[in-house]
C-alpha positions as a Markdown table, in Angstrom:
| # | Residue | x | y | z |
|---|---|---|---|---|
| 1 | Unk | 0.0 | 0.0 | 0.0 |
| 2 | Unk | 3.2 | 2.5 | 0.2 |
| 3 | Unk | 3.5 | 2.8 | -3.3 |
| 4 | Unk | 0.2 | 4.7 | -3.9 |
| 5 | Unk | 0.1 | 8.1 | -1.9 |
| 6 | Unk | -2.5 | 11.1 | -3.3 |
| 7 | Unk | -5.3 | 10.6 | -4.4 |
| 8 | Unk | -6.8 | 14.3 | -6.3 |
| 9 | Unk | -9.6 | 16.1 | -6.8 |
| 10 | Unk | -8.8 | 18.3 | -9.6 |
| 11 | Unk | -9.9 | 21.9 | -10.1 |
| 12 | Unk | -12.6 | 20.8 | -7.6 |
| 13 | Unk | -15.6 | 23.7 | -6.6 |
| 14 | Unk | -18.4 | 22.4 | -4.6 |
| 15 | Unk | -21.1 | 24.1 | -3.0 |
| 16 | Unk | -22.5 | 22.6 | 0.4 |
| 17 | Unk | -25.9 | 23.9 | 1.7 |
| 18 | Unk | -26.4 | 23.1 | 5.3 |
| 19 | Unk | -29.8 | 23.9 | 6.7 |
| 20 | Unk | -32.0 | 23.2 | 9.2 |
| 21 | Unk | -35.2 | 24.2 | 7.4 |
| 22 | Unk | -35.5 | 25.5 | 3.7 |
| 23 | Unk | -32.1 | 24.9 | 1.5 |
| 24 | Unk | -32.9 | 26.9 | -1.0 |
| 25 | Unk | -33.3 | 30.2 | 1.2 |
| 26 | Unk | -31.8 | 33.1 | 0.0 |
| 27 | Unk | -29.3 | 34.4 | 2.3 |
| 28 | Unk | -27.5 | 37.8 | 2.7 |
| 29 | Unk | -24.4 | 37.9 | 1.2 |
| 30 | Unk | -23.8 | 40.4 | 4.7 |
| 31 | Unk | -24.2 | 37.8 | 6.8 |
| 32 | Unk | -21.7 | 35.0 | 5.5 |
| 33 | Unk | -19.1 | 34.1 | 8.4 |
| 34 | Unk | -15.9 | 32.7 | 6.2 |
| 35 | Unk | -13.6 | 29.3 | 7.2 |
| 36 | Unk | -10.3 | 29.2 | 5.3 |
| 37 | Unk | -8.6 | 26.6 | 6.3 |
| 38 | Unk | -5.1 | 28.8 | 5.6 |
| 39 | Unk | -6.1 | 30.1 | 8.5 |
| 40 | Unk | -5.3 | 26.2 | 10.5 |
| 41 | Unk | -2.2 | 26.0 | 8.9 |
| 42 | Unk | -2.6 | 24.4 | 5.6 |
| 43 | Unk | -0.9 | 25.1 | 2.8 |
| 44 | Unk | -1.1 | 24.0 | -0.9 |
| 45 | Unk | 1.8 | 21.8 | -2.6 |
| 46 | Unk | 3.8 | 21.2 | 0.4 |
| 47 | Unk | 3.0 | 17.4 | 0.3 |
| 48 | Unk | 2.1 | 17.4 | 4.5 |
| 49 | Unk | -0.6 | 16.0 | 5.5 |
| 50 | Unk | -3.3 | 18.3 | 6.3 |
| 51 | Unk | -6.2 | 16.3 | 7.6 |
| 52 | Unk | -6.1 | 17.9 | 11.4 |
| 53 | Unk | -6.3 | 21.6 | 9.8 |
| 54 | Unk | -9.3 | 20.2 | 7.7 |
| 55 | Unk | -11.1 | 18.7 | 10.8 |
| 56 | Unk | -10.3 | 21.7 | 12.5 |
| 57 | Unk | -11.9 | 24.0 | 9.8 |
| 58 | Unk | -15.1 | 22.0 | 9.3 |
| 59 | Unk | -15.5 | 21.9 | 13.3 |
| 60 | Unk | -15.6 | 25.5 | 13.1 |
| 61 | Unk | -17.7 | 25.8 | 10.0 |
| 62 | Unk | -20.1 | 23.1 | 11.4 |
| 63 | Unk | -20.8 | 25.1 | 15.0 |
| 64 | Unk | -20.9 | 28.1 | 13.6 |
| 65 | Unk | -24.5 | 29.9 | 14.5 |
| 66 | Unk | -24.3 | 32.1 | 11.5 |
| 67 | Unk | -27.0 | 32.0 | 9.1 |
| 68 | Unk | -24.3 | 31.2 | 6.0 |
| 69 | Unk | -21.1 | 30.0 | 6.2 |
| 70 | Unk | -18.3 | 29.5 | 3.6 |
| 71 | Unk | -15.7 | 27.5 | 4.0 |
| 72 | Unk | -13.0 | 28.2 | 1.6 |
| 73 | Unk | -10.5 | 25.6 | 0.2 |
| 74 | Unk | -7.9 | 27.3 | -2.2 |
| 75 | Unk | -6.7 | 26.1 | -5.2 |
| 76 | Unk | -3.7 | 23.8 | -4.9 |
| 77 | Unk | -3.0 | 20.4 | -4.2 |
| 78 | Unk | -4.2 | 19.3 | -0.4 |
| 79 | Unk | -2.7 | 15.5 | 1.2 |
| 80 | Unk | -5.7 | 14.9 | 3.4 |
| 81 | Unk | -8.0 | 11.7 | 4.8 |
| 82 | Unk | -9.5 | 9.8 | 5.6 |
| 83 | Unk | -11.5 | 12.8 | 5.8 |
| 84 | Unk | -14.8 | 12.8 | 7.7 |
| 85 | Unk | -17.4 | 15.5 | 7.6 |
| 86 | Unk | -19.7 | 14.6 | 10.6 |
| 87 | Unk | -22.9 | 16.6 | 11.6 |
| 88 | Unk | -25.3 | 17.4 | 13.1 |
| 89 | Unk | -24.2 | 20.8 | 12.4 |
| 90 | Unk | -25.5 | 23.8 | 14.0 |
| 91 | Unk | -28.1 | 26.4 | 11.5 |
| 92 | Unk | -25.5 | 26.1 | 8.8 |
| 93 | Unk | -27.2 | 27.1 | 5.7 |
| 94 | Unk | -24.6 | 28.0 | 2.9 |
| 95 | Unk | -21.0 | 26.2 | 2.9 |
| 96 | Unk | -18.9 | 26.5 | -0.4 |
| 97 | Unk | -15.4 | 24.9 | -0.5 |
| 98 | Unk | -13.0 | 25.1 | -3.4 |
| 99 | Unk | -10.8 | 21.9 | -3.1 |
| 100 | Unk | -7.1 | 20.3 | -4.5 |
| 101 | Unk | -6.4 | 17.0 | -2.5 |
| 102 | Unk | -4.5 | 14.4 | -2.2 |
| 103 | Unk | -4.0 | 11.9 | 0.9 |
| 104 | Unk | -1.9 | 8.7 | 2.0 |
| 105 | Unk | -3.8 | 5.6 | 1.2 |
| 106 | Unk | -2.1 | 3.6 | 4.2 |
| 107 | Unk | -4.0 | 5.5 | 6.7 |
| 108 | Unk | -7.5 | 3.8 | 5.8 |
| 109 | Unk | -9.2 | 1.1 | 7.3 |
| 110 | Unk | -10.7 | -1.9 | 5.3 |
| 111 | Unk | -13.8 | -0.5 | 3.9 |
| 112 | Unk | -13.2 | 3.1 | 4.6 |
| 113 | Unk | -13.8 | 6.3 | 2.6 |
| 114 | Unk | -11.6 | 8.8 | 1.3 |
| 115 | Unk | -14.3 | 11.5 | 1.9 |
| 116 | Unk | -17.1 | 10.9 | 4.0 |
| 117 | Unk | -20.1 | 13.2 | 5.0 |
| 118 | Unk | -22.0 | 11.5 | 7.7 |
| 119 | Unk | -24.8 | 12.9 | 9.9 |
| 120 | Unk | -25.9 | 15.9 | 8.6 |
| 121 | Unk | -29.3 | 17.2 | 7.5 |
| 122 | Unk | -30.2 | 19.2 | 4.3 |
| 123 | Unk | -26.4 | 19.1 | 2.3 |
| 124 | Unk | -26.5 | 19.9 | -1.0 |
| 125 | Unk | -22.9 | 19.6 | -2.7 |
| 126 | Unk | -22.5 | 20.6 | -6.5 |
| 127 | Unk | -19.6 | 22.3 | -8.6 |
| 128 | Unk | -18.2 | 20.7 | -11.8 |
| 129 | Unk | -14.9 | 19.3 | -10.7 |
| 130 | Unk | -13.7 | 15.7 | -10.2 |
| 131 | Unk | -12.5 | 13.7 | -7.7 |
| 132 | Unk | -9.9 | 12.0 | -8.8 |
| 133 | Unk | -9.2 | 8.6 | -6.8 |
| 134 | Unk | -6.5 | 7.7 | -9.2 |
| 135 | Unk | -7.2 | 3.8 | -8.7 |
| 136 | Unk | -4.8 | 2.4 | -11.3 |
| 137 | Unk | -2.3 | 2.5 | -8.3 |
| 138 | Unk | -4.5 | 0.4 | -6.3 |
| 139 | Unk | -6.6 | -1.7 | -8.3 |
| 140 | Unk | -3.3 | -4.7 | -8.6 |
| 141 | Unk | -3.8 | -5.1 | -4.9 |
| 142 | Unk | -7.4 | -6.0 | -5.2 |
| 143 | Unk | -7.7 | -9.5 | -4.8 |
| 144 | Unk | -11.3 | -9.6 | -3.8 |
| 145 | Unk | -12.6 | -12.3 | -7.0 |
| 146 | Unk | -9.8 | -14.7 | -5.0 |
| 147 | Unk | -10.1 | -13.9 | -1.4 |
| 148 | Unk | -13.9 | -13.6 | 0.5 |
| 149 | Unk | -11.8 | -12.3 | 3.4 |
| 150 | Unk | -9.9 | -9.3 | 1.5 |
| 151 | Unk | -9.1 | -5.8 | 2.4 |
| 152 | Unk | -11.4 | -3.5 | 0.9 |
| 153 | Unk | -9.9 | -0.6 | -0.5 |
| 154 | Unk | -11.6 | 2.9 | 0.0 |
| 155 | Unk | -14.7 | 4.1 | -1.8 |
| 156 | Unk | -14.1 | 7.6 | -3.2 |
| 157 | Unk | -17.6 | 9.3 | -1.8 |
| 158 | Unk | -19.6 | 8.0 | 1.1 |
| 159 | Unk | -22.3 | 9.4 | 2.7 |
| 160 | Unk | -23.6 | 7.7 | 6.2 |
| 161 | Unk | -26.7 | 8.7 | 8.3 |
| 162 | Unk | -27.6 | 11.6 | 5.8 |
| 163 | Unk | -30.8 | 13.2 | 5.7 |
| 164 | Unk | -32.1 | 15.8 | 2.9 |
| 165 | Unk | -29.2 | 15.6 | 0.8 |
| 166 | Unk | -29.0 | 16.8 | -2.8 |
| 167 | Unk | -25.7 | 16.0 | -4.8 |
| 168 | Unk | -25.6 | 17.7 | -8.3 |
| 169 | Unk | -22.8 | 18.4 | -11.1 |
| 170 | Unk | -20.1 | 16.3 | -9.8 |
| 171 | Unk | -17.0 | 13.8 | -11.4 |
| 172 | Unk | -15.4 | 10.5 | -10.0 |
| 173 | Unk | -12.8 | 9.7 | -12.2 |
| 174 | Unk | -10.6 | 6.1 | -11.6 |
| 175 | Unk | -12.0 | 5.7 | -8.2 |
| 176 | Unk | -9.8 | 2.7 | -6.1 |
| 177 | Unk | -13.1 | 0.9 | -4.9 |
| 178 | Unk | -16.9 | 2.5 | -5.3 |
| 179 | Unk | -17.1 | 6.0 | -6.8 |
| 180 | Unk | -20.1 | 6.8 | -4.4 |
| 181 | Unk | -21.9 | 5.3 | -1.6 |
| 182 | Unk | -25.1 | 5.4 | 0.6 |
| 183 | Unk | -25.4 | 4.1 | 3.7 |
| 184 | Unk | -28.6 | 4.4 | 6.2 |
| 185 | Unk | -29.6 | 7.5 | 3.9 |
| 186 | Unk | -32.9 | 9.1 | 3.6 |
| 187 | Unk | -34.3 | 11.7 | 1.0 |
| 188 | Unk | -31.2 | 11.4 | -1.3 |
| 189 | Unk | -30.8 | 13.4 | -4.6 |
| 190 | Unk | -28.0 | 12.8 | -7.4 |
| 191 | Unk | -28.5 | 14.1 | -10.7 |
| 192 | Unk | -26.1 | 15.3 | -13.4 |
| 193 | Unk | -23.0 | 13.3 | -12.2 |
| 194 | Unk | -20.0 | 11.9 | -14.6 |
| 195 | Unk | -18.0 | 8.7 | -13.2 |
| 196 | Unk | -15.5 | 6.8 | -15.2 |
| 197 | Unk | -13.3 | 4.2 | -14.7 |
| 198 | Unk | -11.6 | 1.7 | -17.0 |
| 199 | Unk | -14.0 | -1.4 | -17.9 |
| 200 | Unk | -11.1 | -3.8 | -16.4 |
| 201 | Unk | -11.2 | -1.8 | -13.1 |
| 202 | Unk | -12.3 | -4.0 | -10.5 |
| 203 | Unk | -14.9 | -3.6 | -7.7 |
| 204 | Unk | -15.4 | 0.2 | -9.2 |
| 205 | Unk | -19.4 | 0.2 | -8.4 |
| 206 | Unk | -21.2 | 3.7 | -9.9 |
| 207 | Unk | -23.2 | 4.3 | -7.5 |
| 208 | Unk | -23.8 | 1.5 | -4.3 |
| 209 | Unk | -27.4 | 2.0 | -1.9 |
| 210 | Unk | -27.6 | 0.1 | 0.9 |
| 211 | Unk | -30.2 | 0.5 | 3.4 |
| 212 | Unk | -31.3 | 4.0 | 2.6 |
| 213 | Unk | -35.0 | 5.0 | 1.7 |
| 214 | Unk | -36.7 | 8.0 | -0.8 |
| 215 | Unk | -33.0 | 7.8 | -3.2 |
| 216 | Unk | -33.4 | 9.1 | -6.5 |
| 217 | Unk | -30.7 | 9.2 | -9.0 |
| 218 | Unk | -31.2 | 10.6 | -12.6 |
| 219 | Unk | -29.5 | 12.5 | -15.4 |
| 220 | Unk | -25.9 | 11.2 | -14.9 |
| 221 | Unk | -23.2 | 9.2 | -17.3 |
| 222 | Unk | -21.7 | 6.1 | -15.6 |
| 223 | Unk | -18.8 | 4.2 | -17.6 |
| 224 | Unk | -16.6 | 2.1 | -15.0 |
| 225 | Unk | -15.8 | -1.8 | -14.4 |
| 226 | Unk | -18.1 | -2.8 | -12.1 |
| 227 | Unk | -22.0 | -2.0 | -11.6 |
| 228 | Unk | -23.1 | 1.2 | -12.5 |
| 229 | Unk | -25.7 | 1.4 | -10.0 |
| 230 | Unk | -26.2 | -1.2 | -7.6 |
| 231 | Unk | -28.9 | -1.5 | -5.0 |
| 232 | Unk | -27.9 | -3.3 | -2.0 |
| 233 | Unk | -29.9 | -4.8 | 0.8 |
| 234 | Unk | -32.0 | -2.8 | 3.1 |
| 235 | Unk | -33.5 | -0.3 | 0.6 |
| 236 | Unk | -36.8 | 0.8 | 0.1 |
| 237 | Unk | -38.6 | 3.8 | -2.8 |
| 238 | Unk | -35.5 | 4.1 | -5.0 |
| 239 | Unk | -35.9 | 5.4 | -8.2 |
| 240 | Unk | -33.1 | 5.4 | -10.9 |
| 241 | Unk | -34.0 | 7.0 | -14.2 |
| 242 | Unk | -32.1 | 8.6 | -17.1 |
| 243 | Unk | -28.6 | 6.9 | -16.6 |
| 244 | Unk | -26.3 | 6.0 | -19.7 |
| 245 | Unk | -24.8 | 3.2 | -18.8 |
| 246 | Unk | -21.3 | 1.3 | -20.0 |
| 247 | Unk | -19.3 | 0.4 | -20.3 |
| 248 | Unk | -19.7 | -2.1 | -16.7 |
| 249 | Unk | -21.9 | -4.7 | -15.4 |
| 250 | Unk | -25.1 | -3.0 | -16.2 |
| 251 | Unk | -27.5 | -1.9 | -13.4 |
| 252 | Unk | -28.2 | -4.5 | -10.4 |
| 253 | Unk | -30.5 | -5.6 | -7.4 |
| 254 | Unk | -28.3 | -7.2 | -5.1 |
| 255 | Unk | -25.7 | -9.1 | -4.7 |
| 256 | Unk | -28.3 | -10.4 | -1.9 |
| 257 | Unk | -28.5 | -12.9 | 0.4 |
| 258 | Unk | -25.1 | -13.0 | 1.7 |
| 259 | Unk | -25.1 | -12.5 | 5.1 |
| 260 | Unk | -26.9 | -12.9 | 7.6 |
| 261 | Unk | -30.2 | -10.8 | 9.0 |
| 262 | Unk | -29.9 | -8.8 | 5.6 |
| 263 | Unk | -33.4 | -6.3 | 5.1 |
| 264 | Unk | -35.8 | -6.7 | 2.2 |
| 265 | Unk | -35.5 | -5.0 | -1.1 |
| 266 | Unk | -39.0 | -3.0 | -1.9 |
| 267 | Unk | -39.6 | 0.2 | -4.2 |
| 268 | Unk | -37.5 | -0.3 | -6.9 |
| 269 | Unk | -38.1 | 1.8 | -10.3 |
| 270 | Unk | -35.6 | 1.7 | -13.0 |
| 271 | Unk | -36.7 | 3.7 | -16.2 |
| 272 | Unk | -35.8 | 5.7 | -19.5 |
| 273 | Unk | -32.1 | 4.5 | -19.2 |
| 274 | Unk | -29.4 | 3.2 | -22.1 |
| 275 | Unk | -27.3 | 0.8 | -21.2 |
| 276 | Unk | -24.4 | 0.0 | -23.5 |
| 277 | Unk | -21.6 | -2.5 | -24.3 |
| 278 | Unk | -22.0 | -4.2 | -20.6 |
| 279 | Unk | -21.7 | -7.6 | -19.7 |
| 280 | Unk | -25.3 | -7.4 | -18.5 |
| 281 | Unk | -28.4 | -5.1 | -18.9 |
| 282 | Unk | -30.8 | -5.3 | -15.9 |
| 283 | Unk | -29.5 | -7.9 | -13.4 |
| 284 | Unk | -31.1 | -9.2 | -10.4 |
| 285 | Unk | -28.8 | -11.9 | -8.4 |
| 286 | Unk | -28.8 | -13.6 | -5.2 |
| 287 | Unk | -25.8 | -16.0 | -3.1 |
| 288 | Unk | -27.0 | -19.7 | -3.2 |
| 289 | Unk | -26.9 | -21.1 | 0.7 |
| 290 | Unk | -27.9 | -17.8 | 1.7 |
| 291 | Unk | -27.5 | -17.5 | 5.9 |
| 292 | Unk | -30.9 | -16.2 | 6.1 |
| 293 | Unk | -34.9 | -15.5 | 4.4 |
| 294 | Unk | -34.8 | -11.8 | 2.6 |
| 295 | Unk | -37.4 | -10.6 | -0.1 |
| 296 | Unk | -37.1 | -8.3 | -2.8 |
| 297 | Unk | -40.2 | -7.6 | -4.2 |
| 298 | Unk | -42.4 | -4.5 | -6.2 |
| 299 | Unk | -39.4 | -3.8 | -8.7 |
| 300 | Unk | -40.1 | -2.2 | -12.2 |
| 301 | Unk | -37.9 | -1.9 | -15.1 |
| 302 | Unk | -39.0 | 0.3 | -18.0 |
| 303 | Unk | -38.1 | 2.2 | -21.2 |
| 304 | Unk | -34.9 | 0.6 | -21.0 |
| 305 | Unk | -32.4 | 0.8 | -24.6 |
| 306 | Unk | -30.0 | -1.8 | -24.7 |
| 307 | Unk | -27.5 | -1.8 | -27.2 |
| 308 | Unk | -24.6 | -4.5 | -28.2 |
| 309 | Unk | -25.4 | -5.8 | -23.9 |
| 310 | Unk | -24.4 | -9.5 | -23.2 |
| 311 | Unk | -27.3 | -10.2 | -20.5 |
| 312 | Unk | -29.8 | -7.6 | -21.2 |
| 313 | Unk | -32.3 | -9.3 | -18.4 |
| 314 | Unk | -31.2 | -11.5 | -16.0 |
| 315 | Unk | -31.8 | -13.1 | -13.1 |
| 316 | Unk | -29.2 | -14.8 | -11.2 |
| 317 | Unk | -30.0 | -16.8 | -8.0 |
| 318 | Unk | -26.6 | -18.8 | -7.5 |
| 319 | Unk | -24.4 | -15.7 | -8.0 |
| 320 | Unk | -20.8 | -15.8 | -6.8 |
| 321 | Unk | -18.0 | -14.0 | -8.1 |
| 322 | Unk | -15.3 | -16.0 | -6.7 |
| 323 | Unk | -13.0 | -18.4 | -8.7 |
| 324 | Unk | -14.7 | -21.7 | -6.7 |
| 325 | Unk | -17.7 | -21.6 | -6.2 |
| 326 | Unk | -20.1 | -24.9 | -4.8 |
| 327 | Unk | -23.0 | -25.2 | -3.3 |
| 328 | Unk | -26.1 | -27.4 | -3.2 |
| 329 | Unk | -28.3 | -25.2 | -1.2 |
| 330 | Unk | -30.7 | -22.7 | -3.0 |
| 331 | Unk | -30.7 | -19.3 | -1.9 |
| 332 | Unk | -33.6 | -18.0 | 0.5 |
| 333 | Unk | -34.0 | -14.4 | -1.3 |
| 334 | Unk | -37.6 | -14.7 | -2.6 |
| 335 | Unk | -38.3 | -12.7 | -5.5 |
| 336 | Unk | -41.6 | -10.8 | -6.6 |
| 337 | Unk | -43.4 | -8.3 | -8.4 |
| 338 | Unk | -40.8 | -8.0 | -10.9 |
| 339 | Unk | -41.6 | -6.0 | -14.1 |
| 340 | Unk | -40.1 | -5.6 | -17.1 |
| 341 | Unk | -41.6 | -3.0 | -19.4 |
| 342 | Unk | -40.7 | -1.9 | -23.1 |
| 343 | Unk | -36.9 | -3.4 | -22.6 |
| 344 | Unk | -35.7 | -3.2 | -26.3 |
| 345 | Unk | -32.0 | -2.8 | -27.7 |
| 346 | Unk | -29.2 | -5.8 | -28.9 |
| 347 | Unk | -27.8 | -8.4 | -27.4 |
| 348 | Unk | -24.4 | -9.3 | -28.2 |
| 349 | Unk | -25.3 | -13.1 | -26.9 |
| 350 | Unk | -28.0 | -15.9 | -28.2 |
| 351 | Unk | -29.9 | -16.2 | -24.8 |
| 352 | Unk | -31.3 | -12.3 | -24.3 |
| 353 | Unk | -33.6 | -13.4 | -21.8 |
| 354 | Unk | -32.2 | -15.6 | -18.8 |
| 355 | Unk | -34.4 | -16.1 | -15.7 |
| 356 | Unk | -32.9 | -18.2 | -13.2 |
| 357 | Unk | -35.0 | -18.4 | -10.0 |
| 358 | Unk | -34.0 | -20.6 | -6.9 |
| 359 | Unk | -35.6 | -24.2 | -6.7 |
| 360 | Unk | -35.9 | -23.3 | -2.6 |
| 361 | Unk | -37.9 | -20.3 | -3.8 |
| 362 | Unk | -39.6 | -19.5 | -6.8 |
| 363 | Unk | -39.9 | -16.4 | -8.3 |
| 364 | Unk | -43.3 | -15.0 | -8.3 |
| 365 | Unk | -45.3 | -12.5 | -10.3 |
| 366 | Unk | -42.6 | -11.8 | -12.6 |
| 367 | Unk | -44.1 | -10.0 | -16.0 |
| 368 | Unk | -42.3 | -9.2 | -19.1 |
| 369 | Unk | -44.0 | -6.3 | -21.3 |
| 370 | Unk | -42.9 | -5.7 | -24.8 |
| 371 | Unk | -39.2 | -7.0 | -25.2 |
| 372 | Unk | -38.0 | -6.5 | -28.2 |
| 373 | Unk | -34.3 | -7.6 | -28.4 |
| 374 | Unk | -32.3 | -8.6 | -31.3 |
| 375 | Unk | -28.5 | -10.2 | -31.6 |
| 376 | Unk | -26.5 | -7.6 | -32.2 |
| 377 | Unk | -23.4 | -7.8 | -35.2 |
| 378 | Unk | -19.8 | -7.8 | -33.7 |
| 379 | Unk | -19.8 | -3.9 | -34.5 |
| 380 | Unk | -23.0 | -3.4 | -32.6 |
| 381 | Unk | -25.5 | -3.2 | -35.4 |
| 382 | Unk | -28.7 | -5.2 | -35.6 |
| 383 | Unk | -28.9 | -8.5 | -37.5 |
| 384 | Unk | -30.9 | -12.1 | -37.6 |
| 385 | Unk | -30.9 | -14.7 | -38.4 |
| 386 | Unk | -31.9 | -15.5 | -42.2 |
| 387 | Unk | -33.2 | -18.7 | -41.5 |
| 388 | Unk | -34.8 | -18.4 | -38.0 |
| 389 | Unk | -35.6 | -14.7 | -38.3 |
| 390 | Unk | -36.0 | -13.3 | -34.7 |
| 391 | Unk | -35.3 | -17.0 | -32.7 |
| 392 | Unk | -32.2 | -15.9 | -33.3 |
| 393 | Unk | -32.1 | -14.6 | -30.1 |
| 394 | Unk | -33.6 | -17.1 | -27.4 |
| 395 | Unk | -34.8 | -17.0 | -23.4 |
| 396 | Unk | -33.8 | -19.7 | -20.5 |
| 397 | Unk | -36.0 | -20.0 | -17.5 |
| 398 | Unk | -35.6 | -21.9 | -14.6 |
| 399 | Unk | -37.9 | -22.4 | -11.1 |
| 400 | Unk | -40.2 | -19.5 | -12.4 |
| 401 | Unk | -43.2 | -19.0 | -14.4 |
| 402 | Unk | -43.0 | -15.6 | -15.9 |
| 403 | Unk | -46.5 | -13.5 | -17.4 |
| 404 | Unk | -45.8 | -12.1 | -20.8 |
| 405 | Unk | -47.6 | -9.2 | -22.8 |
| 406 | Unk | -47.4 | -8.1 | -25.7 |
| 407 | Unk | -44.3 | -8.2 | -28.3 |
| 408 | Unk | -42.0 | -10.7 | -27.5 |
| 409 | Unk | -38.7 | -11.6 | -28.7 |
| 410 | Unk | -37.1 | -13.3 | -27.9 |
| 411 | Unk | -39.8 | -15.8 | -27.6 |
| 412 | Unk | -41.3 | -16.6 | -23.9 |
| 413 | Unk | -39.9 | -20.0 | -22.3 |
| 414 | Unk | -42.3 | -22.8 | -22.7 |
């Protein structure tokens, strides 16, 4: 872990609005109290590490009792973190920070965050810069498809315990583990966000949710190695809508199922998304042998475009990413109320449509509405089969009697 030091946010201006009633009042510009963190003894490019003057700054900022508050980050380059940006805060209304940063990766626990916000009501951060988690340095060392017991590296952008957040107009660019995560959040906003990452990088999720309720994501480009979005357990009303997707795994439910006393998945939309070059489209997948009963249920995928997508719908019940994987035991995640709605696109393999339920428990109520999905050429482009027209494309079910309306190709499982 020596070998990779900084991690950057370049050219970085974000705006954080901290209130404890309207955030979108107006406040006088009079009024503003200012937090430099100059004033705790940072200083740009001189490689120290400035994580104390940071805490410092923010403690200040946070119990301030003016009606706005700026805290000011000048340009430069910053070693901080883990940095933690804990609430509640006291009538803060308006905090804008302009940030450079780097930090010393060797610092982190397994699992961490490079930046964290935790515990704070009505945030709003937006700007137009990027963090920059420059993760080619780190992704070698992840040896989590070998290992169930590895150390996780840190996710770029976590937020814990937040309430009333709103995050707009922001960049992850090569982040070492997740780009952004959720965690016990309520009455979450992201919209307009840009996160790339190399399609080889591993474990470098989009966007993660886990046990958080009222989410909505929409207007953003993901392209990364791992999951765009993926909905963990625990989560309940999420709505993701307008994403461009891929290259990466596509969007998921889960993985669920793995441990133990896991909450149920309900309130799912997914809609008005393209999702291209992935390995899979809309995924839903569950551990086999799972330690405990979970549900995921009331899930609706619609107006989806797929184009040149390996899996464009699937559902996997015996998921494991690991090199060895056996086991006998079907998983315990029931699944229901799954819909499927106006999916069309290319698939760049024969079966378009896989739905593999567990034989322990069935999938219920699962509908598929007008899917129209052809094999796509090796360029991307449509084509079919001259002799079998549209079967060129085909659907596997297992443990699950799905309800189909409307157009259908490929055709329904018999």
């Amino acid at each position: 872990m020596e070998n990779f030091r900084y991690l950057k946010i370049f050219s970085f201006i974000f705006v954080i609005l901290l209130s404890s009633s309207e955030a979108e009042t107006r406040v006088d510009k009079s009024s503003v109290f200012l937090v430099d963190i100059r004033s705790f003894g940072a200083r740009a490019n001189d490689h120290r590490d400035h994580t104390k003057a940071f805490v410092a700054a923010w403690d200040k900022a946070c119990k301030s009792s003016s009606s706005s508050v700026h805290f000011i980050i000048p340009r430069g380059e910053f070693s901080v973190g883990p940095l933690r940006f804990s609430g509640p805060c006291t009538n803060v209304s308006n905090l804008t920070v302009r940030v450079k940063a780097s930090t010393d990766l060797s610092k982190y626990r397994s699992g961490g965050a490079w930046i964290e916000f935790g515990w704070i009501n009505g945030l709003t951060l937006t700007g137009g810069g990027t963090f920059d988690g420059q993760g080619a340095l780190a992704w070698p060392f992840n040896n989590c498809t070998s290992d169930s017991n590895c150390k996780l590296l840190p996710t770029s952008l976590k937020f814990v315990g937040m309430n009333r957040t709103v995050v707009r107009r922001i960049s992850s660019v090569n982040s070492k583990f997740f780009h952004i995560a959720l965690v016990e959040c309520r009455d979450f906003k992201g919209t307009r966000l840009n996160i790339t990452a190399p399609s080889d990088s591993p474990n470098t999720d989009g966007i993660h949710i886990e046990r958080s309720s009222n989410v909505y994501f929409s207007r953003s480009h993901i392209a990364t190695g791992d999951d765009c979005v993926s909905i963990g357990q625990g989560n309940s009303q999420i709505t993701i809508t307008s994403i461009k997707c891929g290259p990466g795994h596509g969007i998921s439910v889960g993985s669920l199922g793995r441990y133990p006393n896991e909450k149920d998945v309900k309130g799912l939309v997914v809609k008005d998304c393209k999702i291209s070059g992935t390995t899979n489209g809309i995924r839903i997948k569950t551990w086999a042998n799972s330690p405990g009963l979970s549900a995921a249920t009331n899930m609706t995928f619609e107006n989806i475009i797929m184009n040149n997508v390996t899996n464009p719908i699937i559902i996997d019940q015996s998921y494991c990413p690991f090199s060895s994987c056996i086991s006998n035991v079907p998983s315990k995640v029931e699944l229901s109320e799954i819909y499927f709605k106006n999916i069309r696109g290319t698939s760049s393999s024969r079966v378009a449509v896989q739905l593999h339920c567990s034989r322990g428990m069935p999938c219920k109520k699962v509908y598929l509405e007008n899917v129209h999905l052809d094999l796509s050429s090796s360029d991307g482009g449509r084509k079919q089969s001259r002799n079998r027209g549209n079967e060129a494309v085909s659907s596997s079910c297992r443990n699950v009697r799905a309800n189909y309306i409307g157009t259908q190709i490929p055709p329904p499982c018999h």
